[in-house]
N, C-alpha and C positions, 0 to 999 in steps of 0.2 A: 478549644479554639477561642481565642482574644478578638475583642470588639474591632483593631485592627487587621487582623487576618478574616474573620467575617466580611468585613465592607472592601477587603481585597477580593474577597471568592463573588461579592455581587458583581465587581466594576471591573469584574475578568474581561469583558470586551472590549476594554479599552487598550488594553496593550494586545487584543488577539486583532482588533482593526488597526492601527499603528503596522505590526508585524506584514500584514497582509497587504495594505498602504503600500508601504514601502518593498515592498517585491512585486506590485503590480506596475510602480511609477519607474523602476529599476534605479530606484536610489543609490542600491550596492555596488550595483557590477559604474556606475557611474563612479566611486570610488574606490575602484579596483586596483589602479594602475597609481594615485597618488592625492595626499589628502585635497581637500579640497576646503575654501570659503561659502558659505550656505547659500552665497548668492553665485559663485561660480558652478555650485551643482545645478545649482533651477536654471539659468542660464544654459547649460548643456542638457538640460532635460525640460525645458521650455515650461516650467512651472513659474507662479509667483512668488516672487523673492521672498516677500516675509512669511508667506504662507510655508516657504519650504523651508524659512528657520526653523518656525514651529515643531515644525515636522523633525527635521535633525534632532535638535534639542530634544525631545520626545525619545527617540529612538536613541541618545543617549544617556538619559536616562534608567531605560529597561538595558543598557549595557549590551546593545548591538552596537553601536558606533562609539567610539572615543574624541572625547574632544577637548583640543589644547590651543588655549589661546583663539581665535578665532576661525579654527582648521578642525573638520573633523574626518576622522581615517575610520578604518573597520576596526572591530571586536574580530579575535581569532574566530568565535562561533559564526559569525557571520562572515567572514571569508572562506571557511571551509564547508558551510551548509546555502549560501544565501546569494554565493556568484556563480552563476548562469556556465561560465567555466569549469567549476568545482566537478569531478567526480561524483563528490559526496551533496551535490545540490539537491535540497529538497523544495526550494520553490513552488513545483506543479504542486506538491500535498500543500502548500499554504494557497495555492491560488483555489485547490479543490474546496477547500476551507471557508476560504472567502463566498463560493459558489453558494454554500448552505445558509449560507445567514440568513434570506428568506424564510428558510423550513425553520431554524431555530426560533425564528420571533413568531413564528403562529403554533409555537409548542404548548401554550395555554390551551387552543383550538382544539387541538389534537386530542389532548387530555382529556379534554371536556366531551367531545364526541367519541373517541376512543379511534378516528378516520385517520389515516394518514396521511401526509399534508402534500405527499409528493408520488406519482408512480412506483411499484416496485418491480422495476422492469430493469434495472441494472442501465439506464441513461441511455435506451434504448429509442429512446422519439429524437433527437435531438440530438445531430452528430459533432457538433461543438461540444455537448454537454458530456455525449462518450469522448471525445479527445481530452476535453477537459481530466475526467475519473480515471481513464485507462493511464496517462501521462502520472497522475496522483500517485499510480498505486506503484509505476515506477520507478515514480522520485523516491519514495518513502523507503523500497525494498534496496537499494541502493545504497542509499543516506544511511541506512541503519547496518547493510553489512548482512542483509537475513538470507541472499544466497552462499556466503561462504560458510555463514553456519552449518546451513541446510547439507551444505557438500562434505562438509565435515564430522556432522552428526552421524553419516550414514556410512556401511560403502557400499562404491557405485563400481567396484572396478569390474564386477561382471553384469553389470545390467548392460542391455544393448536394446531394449524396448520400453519406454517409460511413457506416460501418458498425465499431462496435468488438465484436468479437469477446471474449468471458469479461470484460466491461465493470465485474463489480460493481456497486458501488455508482455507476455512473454519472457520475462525477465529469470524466473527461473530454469524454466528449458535452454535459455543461449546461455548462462552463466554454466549451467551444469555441463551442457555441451562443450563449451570450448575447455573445461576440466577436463572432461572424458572424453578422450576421443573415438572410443564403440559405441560409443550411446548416439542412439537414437531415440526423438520425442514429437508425440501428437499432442496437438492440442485441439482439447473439446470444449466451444464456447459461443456465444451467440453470432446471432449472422454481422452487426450493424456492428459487435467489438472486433470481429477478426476482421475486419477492413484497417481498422487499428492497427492491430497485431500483427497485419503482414507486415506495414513498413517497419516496424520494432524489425522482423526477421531478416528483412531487404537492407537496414540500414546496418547490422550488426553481421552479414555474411553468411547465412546459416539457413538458405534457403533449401540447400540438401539433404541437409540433418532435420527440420522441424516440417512437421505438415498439419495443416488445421481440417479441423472435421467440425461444420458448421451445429448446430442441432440446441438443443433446451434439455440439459440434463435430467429435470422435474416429469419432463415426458418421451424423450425421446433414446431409441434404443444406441446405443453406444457400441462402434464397432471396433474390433482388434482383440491380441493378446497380449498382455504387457506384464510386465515381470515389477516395477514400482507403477502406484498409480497415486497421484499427488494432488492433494487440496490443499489451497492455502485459502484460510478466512471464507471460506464458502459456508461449513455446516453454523456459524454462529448467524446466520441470516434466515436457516430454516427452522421448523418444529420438528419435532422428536421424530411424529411419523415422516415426515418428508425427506429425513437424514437415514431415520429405518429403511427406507424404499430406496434410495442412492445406493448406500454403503451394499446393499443386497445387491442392484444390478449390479454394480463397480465390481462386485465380489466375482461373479461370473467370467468377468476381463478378464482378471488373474491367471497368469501360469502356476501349475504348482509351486510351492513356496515364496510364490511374489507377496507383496507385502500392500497394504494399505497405508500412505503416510497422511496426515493429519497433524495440519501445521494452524493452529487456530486457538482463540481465547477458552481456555476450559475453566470453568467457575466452578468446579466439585471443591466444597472446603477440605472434604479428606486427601484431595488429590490423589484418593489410591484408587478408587473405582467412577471416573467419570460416566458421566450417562453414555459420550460417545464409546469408550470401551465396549458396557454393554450393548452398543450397535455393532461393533465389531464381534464382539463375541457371536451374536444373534445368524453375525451373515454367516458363520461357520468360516471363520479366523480366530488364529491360536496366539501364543504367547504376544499376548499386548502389553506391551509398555510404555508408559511414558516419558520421556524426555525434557523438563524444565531448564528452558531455556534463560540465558541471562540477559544481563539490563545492555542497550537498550530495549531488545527487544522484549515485547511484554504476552510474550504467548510460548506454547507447549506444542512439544512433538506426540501422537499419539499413533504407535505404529502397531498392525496386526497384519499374522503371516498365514496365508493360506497352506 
C-alpha cells in the first residue's frame, strides 16, 4: 500500500457520505428522466443552489454522475443501482448505511470497553429502525441477484415444504415461490420484523403460499416439518455454541433427507472443513458441501443432508 492509497483507506467516508447524501436528497432519481443544470436539480429538490453544485461535482467526481458542459446526467452504475425505479435498486442498504454512522464513530468506545455501542436485538425497539434494516436487506439481496443464485444452486423441483429461518423481509421465500410453484414456505422470525414481512408478502401476492411463525429462534421451540430449511447471514452473528444449539434443533425440523442450507460468510482459510460443517456434522447431517459462490456476492453455500 502507497501513501496515496493509505490516506484514501482513512478519508473512505467521504465518498461513503456523498454516496449516502445523495440517495437520501434523491439526487438521482431527480435525474432520471433528463440531464439537468445543478441549479435546475436544487430547484426541483428545493435545496441551495451552490450547496447542490458542490454536491454534483462531488458525485462526479467518484463517477456517479457525468458531467458535460454545464449538465450533469447519470453514470450507468447509478442508474441501474441508485433510481428508486431500478429493479436492481440498492438505496434502502445505502440508507441502512447511513443509519450506522453513529455506531461507527464511537467504535474507539467500543474497543476500549469491549460494550457494544448498540442493542443486539435485530432493530427490535424502534419500528423505523426495523423498516429501516428489514427494507436494507431487501435492497441488497435483489441488487446483487442472491435469490436467483440460491434457485439455482439447488433443486427445488420436489421440495413442497421449506422454512427460512430470521427471513426478513422475505425475499427469498416470494422469489423461490413464484419459481416453484409446489413449494410452500414459513417463516420463522421476530415478532416486531414480521409486521415488516407481511407487507413484503401482501405486496408481492403470496399470501397463500408463505406463513410466519413469530418466536426467538435462540430460545424458542420451532414448529413444522420441512424438507429445506434456509439461513441466510444468521450464524455469522452467533457463537459457536449458539449455532451448535440452532443447527441441532433445526436438525429435528427436517424430514428424512431434507437438507440444511447455509447461505453466510464462512472464514475457514482451508475452505474444506468450516466450523459450521462440523456443526452440521454434530447435528447428525451427512454429506456436507460447500458451494462458493461468485462475485458479487461475497459468501458461501454450506449444505448438510439428514
Amino acid at each position: 500500500m502507497n501513501f496515496s492509497q493509505l490516506m484514501g483507506l482513512a478519508s473512505g467516508h467521504v465518498e461513503a457520505r456523498l454516496t449516502q447524501t445523495a440517495v437520501e436528497l434523491r439526487i438521482f432519481d431527480a435525474l432520471e428522466n433528463a440531464a439537468l443544470t445543478s441549479e435546475e436539480a436544487a430547484a426541483r429538490l428545493a435545496l441551495e443552489p451552490k450547496a447542490a453544485e458542490l454536491l454534483l461535482n462531488a458525485l462526479g467526481a467518484v463517477e456517479l454522475l457525468h458531467k458535460n458542459a454545464a449538465l450533469f446526467s447519470l453514470a450507468d452504475t447509478a442508474r441501474q443501482y441508485l433510481l428508486r425505479s431500478s429493479p436492481y435498486y440498492v438505496g434502502d442498504m445505502i440508507r441502512f448505511e447511513s443509519s450506522l454512522w453513529n455506531c461507527w464513530e464511537k467504535l474507539p468506545e467500543a474497543i476500549r470497553s469491549g460494550k457494544a455501542v448498540r442493542p443486539a436485538n435485530m432493530y427490535q425497539d424502534d419500528v423505523n429502525e426495523t423498516e429501516t434494516f428489514i427494507s436494507a436487506m431487501d435492497s441488497l439481496v435483489k441488487a446483487r441477484g442472491d435469490s436467483d443464485v440460491v434457485a439455482s444452486a439447488l433443486d427445488w423441483s420436489h421440495v413442497s415444504e421449506f422454512l427460512d429461518v430470521g427471513s426478513g423481509p422475505a425475499t427469498y421465500p416470494i422469489a423461490l415461490c413464484k419459481t416453484f410453484p409446489n413449494l410452500h414456505a414459513s417463516i420463522f422470525d421476530l415478532p416486531v420484523t414480521l409486521n415488516i414481512t407481511r407487507r413484503f408478502i401482501r405486496e408481492a401476492g403470496m399470501e397463500d403460499r408463505i406463513r410466519l411463525i413469530a418466536g426467538d429462534y435462540r430460545k424458542d421451540t420451532i414448529p413444522g416439518d420441512y424438507q429445506v430449511i434456509f439461513l441466510s447471514n444468521v450464524i455469522h452473528g452467533e457463537d459457536y455454541a449458539k449455532n451448535e444449539a440452532l443447527i441441532g434443533k433445526l436438525a429435528k425440523n427436517l424430514e428424512p433427507a431434507g437438507r440444511i442450507v447455509i447461505k453466510d460468510h464462512i472464514l475457514d482459510d482451508s475452505r474444506a472443513k468450516p466450523a459450521v460443517g462440523a456443526i452440521l456434522e454434530a447435528a447428525g447431517l451427512s454429506e456436507v458441501e460447500q458451494i462458493n459462490l461468485s462475485s458479487p456476492l461475497t459468501s458461501s453455500l454450506v449444505i448438510g443432508t439428514k
